[in-house]
C-alpha positions as CSV (number, residue, x, y, z in Angstrom):
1,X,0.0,0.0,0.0
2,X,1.3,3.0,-1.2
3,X,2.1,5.6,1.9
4,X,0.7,9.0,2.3
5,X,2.6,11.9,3.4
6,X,1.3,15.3,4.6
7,X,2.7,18.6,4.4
8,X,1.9,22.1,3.5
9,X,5.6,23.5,1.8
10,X,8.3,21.0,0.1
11,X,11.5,22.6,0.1
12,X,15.5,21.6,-1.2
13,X,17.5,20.5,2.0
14,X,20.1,22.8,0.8
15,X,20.6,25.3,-2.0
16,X,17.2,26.4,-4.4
17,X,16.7,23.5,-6.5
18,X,14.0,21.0,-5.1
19,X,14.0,17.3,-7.2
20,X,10.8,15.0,-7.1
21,X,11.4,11.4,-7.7
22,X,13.8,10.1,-10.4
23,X,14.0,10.0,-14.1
24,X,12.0,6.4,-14.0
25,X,9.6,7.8,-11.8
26,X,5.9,8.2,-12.7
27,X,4.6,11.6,-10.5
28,X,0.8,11.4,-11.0
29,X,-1.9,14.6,-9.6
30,X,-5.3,12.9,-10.0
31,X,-8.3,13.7,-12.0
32,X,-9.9,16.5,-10.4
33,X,-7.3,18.1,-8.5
34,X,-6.0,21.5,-9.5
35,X,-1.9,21.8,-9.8
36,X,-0.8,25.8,-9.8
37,X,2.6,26.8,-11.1
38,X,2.2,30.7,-9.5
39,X,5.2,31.9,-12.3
40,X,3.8,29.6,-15.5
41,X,5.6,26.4,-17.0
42,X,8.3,27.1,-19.5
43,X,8.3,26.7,-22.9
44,X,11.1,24.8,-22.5
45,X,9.0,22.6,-19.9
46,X,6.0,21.8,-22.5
47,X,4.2,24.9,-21.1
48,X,3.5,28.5,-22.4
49,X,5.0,30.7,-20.0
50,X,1.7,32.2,-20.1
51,X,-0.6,32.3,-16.9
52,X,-3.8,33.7,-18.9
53,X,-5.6,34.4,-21.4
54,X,-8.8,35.7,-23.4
55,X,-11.1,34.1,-25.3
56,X,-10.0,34.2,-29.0
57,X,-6.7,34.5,-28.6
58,X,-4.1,33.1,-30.4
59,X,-0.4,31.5,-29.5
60,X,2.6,32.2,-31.9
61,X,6.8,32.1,-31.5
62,X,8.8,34.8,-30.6
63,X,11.8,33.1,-30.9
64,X,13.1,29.6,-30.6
65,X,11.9,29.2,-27.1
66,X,9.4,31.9,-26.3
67,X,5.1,32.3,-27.1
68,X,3.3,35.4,-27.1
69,X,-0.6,35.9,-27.9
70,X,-2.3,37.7,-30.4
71,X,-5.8,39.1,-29.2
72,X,-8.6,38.6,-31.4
73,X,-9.5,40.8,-33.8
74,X,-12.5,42.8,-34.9
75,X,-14.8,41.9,-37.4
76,X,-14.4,40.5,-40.7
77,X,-10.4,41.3,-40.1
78,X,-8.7,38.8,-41.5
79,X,-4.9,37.4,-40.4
80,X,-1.7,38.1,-41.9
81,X,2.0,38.5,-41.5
82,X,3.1,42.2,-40.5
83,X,5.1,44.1,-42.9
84,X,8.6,43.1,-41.1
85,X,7.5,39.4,-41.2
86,X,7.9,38.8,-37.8
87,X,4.7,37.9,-36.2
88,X,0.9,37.6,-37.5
89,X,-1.4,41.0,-36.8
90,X,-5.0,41.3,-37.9
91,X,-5.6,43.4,-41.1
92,X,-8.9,45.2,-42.2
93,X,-10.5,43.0,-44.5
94,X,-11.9,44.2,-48.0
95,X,-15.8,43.4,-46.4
96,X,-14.9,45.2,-43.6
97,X,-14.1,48.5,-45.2
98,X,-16.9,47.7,-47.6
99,X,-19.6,49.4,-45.0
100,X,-22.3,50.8,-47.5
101,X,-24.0,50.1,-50.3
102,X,-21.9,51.8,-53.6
103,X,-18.6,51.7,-52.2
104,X,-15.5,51.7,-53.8
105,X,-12.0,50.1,-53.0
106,X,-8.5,51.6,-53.7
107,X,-4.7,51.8,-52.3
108,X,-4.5,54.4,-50.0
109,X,-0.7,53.9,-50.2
110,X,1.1,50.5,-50.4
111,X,-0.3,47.7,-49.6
112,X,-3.0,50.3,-47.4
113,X,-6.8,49.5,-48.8
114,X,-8.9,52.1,-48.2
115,X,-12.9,52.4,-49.3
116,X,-14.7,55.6,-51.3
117,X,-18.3,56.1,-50.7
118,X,-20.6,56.5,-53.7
119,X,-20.8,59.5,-55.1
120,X,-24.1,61.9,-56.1
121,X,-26.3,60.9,-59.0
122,X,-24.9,62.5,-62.3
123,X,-21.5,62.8,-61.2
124,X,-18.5,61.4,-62.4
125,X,-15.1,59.4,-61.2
126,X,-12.0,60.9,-61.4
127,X,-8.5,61.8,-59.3
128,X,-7.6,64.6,-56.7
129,X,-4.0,64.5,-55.3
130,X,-3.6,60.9,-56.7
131,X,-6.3,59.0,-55.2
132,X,-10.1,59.0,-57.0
133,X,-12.9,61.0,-55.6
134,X,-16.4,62.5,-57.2
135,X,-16.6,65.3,-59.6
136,X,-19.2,67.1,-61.2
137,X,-19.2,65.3,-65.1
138,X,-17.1,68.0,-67.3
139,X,-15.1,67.6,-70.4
140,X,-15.7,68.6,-74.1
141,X,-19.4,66.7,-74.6
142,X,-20.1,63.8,-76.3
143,X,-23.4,62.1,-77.9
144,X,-24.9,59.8,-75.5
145,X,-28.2,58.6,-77.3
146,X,-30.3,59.2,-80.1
147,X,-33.8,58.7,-80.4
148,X,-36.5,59.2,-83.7
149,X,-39.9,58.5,-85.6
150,X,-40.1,58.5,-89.0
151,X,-43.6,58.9,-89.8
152,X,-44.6,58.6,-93.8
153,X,-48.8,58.1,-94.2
154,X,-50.6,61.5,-94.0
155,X,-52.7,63.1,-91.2
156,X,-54.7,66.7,-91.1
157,X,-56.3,69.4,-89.1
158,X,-58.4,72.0,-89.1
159,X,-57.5,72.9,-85.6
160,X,-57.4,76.4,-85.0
161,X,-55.4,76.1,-81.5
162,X,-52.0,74.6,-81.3
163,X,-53.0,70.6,-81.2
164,X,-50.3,67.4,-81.4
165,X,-49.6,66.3,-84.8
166,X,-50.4,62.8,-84.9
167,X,-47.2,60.6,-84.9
168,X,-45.0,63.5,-84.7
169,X,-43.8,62.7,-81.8
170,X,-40.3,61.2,-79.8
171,X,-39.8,59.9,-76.5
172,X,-35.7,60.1,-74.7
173,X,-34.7,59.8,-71.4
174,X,-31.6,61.7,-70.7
175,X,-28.6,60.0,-68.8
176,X,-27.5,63.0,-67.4
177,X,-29.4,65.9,-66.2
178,X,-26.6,68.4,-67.6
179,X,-27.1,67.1,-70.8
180,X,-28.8,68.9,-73.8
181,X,-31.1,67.6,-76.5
182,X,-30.5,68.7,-79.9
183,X,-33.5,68.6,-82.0
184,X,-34.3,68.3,-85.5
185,X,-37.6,68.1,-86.7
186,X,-38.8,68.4,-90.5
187,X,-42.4,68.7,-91.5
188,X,-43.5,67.9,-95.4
189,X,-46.9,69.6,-96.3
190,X,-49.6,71.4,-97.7
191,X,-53.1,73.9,-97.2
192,X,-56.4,74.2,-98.6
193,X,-57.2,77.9,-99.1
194,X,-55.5,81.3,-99.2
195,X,-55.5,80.8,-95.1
196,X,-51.9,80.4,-93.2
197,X,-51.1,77.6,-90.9
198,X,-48.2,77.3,-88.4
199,X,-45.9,74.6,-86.5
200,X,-44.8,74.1,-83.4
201,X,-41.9,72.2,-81.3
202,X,-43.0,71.4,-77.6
203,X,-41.3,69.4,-75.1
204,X,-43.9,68.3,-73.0
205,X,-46.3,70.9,-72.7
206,X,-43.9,73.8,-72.5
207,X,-43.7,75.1,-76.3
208,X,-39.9,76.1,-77.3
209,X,-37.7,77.5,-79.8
210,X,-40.6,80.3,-80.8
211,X,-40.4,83.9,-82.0
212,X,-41.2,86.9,-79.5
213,X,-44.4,87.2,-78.4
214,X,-45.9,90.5,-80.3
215,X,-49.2,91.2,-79.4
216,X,-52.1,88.2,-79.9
217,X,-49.8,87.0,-83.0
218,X,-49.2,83.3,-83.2
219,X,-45.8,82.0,-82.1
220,X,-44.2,79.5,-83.8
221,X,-40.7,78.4,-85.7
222,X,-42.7,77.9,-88.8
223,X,-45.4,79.7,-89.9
224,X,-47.5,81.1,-93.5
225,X,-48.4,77.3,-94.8
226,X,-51.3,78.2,-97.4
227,X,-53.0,76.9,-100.4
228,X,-51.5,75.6,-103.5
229,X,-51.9,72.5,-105.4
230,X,-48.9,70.6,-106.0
231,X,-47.1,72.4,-103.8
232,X,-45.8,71.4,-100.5
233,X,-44.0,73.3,-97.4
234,X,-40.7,72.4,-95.9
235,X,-40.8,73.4,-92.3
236,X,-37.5,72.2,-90.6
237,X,-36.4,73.3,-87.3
238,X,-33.1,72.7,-85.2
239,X,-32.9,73.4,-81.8
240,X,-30.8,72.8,-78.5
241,X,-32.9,72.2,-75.5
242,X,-31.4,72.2,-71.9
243,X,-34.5,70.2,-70.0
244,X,-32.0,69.8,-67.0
245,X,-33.8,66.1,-66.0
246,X,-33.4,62.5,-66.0
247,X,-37.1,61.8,-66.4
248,X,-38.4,60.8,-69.7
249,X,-39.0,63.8,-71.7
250,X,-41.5,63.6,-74.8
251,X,-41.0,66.3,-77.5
252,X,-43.6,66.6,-80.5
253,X,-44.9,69.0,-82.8
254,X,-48.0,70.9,-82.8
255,X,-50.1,73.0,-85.3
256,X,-52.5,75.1,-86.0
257,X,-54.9,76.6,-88.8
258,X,-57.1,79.4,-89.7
259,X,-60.6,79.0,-89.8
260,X,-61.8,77.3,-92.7
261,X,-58.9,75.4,-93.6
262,X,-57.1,72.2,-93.7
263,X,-53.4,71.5,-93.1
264,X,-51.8,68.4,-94.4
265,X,-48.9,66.4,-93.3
266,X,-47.0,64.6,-95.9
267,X,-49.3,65.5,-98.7
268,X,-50.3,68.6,-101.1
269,X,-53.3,69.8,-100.9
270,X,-54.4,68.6,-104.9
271,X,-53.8,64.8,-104.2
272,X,-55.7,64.3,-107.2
273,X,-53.3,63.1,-109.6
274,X,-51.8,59.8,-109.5
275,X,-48.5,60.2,-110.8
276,X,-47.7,63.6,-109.7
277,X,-49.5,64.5,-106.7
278,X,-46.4,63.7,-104.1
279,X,-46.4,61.6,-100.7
280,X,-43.5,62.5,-98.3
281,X,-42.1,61.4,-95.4
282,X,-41.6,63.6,-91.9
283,X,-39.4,63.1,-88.8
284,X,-38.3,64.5,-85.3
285,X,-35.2,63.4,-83.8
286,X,-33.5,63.9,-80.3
287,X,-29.9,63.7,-79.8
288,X,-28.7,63.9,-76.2
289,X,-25.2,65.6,-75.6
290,X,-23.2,65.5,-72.7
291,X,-21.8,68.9,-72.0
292,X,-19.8,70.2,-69.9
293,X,-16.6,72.8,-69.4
294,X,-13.4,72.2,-72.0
């Protein structure tokens, strides 16, 4: 039976170094009972050196016979070596710079990521003191879209206030609310009587590109259409529009007649004879340019 000694301190008989047993010797501390070294066991011992630590840390070598311990690190970080390769450190991670919804990456510096939030609606990416940033969009223009209808069978009216001309019409939404619409419209037609007509180009409802107004006169950018067989008008206009939106934008043209007559589109006001009596073809077209300072 094995023998059981008591005793509250063990110390060395002389000199500082105390000795348990020998080599062969099998020292057991039983399941359940706590052993405390107050200073830590060495590394050299099969210990750490270490006499705490946190919950997500993390052991790595200092040297040969030495550990140290990383903290956790914040979220999404991810783990690397530090830029004198000489230990691990926790580095912001691309998902953890990424914060918003629209945001950009770039270097900062090297190997330094760094985010850029989006920018405003219309406005462009460019470079300030080498790193990119938002800027209102500038440069020397460009075309960014072009929209038309053709239309070639004939319509009238006898309308005398400003009313659509059937099929005359064209449909863009701008990219850009800087941008400008260039217009061209061309109108192929004749009148019945000695009465004028006129034409008009609207975007929306807002009529533009019109003479002064004079009195109760008619505005227009074409007007004196009248009566004459085989004879048709030519009414062109081209115009530069600044609607300053990004919402879909119709623009059409309009006309009008004096009392008593008819206006034709894409017919003279004879018609009568087969060979001769002409049928023509009308357009409007938008072109939207992107403007901005040279």
């Amino acid at each position: 039976m094995a023998s059981t000694t008591k005793t509250d301190k063990l110390s060395p008989a002389t000199g500082t170094a105390l000795q348990i047993g020998d080599a062969s010797d099998a020292i057991t501390i039983p399941t359940g009972a706590t052993f405390t070294i107050t200073d830590g066991l060495t590394v050299a011992s099969g210990g750490t050196a270490l006499t705490s630590f946190t919950a997500g840390d993390i052991l790595y070598a200092t040297g040969a016979t030495t550990l140290a311990k990383l903290g956790k690190g914040t979220g999404l970080q991810g783990l690397q070596t530090n830029s004198g390769a000489t230990a691990p450190q926790w580095s912001n991670s691309p998902q953890s710079l990424l914060t918003a919804a629209g945001d950009f990456l770039y270097a900062s510096g090297a190997n330094t990521l760094a985010k850029l939030a989006k920018g405003s609606d219309d406005e462009v990416l460019t470079l300030a003191s080498g790193v990119p940033s938002w800027a209102a969009a500038g440069g020397s223009g460009g075309l960014l879209q072009i929209k038309q209808t053709v239309k070639t069978d004939t319509t009238s009216t006898t309308s005398t206030s400003y009313a659509d001309i059937t099929g005359m019409t064209v449909d863009i939404t701008p990219t850009l609310s800087t941008s400008e619409i260039l217009v061209y419209c061309n109108y192929h037609g004749g009148g019945t009587t000695a009465k004028s007509g006129s034409i008009s180009l609207v975007r929306d409802s807002t009529q533009i590109y019109m003479g002064d107004a004079a009195s109760v006169r008619t505005r227009s950018y074409y007007g004196g259409i009248s009566h004459e067989n085989r004879y048709m008008y030519d009414a062109t206009a081209v115009y530069l529009d600044a609607p300053t939106t990004t919402s879909a934008t119709t623009y059409k043209m309009q006309w009008l007649v004096e009392s008593g007559s008819t206006l034709w589109l894409n017919r003279e006001n004879g018609d009568a004879d087969a060979m001769y009596s002409n049928r023509t073809a009308s357009s409007i077209t938008v072109m939207e340019i992107a403007v901005g300072a040279l």
